[in-house]
N, C-alpha and C positions, 0 to 999 in steps of 0.2 A: 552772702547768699541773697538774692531777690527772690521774692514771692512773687506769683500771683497773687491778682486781689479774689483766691478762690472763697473765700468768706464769703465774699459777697452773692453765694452762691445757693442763700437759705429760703429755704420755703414752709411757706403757711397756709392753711384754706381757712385761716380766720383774718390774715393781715396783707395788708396790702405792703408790696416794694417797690420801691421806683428809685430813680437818679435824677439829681439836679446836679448841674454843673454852670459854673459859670466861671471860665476865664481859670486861674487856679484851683478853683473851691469844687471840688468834687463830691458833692454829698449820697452817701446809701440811707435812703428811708426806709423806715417797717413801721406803717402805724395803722390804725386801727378803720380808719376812712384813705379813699384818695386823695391826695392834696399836693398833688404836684405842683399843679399852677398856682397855689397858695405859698406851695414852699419857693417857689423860684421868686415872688416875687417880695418874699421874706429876705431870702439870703440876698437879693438885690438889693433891696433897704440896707443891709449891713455894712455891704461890699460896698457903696457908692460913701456910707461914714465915714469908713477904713480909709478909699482913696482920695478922698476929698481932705482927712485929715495929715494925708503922708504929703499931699500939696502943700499945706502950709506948716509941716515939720519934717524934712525927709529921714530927719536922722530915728522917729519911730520906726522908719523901714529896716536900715541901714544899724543902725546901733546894737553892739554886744553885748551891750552894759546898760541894765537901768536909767530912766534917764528923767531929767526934773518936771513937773507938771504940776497943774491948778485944778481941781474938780468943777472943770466949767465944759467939760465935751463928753461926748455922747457915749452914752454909759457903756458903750462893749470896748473905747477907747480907753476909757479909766479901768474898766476892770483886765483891760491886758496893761497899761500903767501898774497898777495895784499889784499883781502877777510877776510883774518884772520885776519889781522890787524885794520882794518877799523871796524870790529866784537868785537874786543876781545876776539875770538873764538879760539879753535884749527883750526889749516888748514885743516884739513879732515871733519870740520863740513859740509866744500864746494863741497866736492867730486861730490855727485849726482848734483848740480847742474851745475857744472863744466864741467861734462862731455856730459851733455844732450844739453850744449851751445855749446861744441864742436864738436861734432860729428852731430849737425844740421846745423853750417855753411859750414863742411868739405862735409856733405851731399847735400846742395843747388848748389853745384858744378854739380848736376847730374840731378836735377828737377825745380822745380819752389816753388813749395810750402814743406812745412815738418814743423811737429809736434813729438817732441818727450819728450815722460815722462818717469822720471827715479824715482821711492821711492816717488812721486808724487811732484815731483820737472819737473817743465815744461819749455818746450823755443820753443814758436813759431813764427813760419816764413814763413809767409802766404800772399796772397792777398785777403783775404775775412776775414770779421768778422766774432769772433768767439768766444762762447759761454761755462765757465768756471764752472763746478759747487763743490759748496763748501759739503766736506762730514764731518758733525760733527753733532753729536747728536742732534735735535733741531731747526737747521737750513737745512735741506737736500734742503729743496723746494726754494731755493735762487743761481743763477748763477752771476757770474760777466761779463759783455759785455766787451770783449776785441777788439776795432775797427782796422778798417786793417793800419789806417796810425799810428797808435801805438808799432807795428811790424817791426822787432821782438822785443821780450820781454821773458820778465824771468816770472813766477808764481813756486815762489817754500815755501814748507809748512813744520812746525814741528809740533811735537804732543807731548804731554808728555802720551798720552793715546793709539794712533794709529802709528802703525807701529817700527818699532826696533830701532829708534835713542836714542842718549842717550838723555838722557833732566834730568835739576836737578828743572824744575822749574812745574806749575802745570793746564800748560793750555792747554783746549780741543785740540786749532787747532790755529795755526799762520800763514797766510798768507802772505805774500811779494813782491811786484810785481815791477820789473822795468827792467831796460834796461842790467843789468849785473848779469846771473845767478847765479857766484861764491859768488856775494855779495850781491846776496837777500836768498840764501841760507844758506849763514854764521849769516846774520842777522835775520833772521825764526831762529835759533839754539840763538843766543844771547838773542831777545824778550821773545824769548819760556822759556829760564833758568830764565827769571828776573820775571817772573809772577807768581805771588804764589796766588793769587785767583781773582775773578771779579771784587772786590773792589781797585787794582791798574791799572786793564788793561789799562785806558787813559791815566794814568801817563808814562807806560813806554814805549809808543807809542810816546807820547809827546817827550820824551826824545831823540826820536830817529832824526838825523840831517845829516844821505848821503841821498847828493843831487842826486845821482842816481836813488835812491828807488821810484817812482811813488806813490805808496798805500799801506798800511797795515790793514791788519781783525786779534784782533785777539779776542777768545772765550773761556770765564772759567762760565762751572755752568752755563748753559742756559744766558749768559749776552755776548754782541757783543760790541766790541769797533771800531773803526777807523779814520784813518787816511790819509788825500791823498784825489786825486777825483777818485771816484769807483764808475764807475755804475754800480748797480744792476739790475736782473730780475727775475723776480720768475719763477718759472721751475714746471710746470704740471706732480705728477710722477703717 
């Protein structure tokens, strides 16, 4: 089932929302000033690391699998290195997350608060609680309370049904939530391949041992697993 990106469809009369896009990278902003032109020329700085170091190694693009490296390149580089490893992912499984954690701390340079979602890979950095909700067939009416002394934080998701990633595995929605984007986004991409229906989702939740990672949801065929302490809310639609 494909969604809309109706999420993107929140309103505030204390925050400001915008879109930056460039080329793949689709970013939704909510932060406390404007800073469009600040954020585009952010996530440009990223994107030009990204591409300039897929020139001189394609197989970061390209690779399923982990892959060997020196900590001599530019830190959103290493920390989707770092990410794949810990994964057993490709590096690039990290990409969206990676860059939504970077480009909201290079961004908090300029405001106080900022949310940004990238392929629905989140990292917010806020001083208010804030209210997550999960989009999978069956579940709509369920948010996760994200509290403010929790922040920032990573929430980033795979799908083997929703949205363009690759996924070799066969679950609705994988959720991820912790303190380092690149590595709750590598591991949403690793959960999401190991699942082949609702009858192992708590197995391979179980399985899973970075201590970074806060919580994991994940969802095959109307059946919800988890993992971590996740408070939930139910959501009036």
């Amino acid at each position: 089932m494909q969604y809309a990106r109706i999420y993107r469809n929140y309103n505030s009369r204390k925050e400001y929302k915008y879109n930056v896009t460039i080329k793949e990278s689709d970013l939704f902003i909510i932060s406390d000033k404007y800073l469009k032109k600040e954020a585009y020329s952010i996530l440009l700085k990223y994107r030009i690391q990204i591409e300039n170091f897929i020139k001189t190694c394609p197989e970061f693009l390209k690779s399923l699998t982990p892959i060997k490296f020196k900590n001599n390149k530019p830190e959103i580089i290493n920390e989707m290195l770092i990410a794949a490893k810990k994964a057993n992912v490709g590096p690039f499984a990290s990409v969206a997350g990676a860059i939504s954690q970077f480009v909201c701390k290079d961004l908090k340079k300029f405001c106080n608060e900022v949310i940004i979602e990238n392929g629905g890979d989140i990292y917010i950095d806020t001083h208010n609680e804030r209210l997550v909700q999960i989009y999978s067939n069956g579940f709509d009416n369920i948010g996760i309370k994200i509290k403010k002394e929790l922040q920032p934080i990573a929430i980033c998701s795979s799908s083997a049904k929703i949205g363009h990633s690759l996924s070799f595995g066969k679950a609705d929605l994988v959720v991820v939530i912790g303190k380092n984007a690149p590595i709750c986004d590598a591991f949403a991409t690793s959960i999401c391949n190991k699942i082949r229906n609702e009858n192992n989702l708590q197995n391979v939740l179980n399985n899973v041992k970075e201590k970074s990672i806060y919580g994991i949801i994940a969802i095959s065929n109307n059946k919800i697993a988890i993992k971590g302490k996740i408070e939930f809310v139910k959501i009036k639609n």
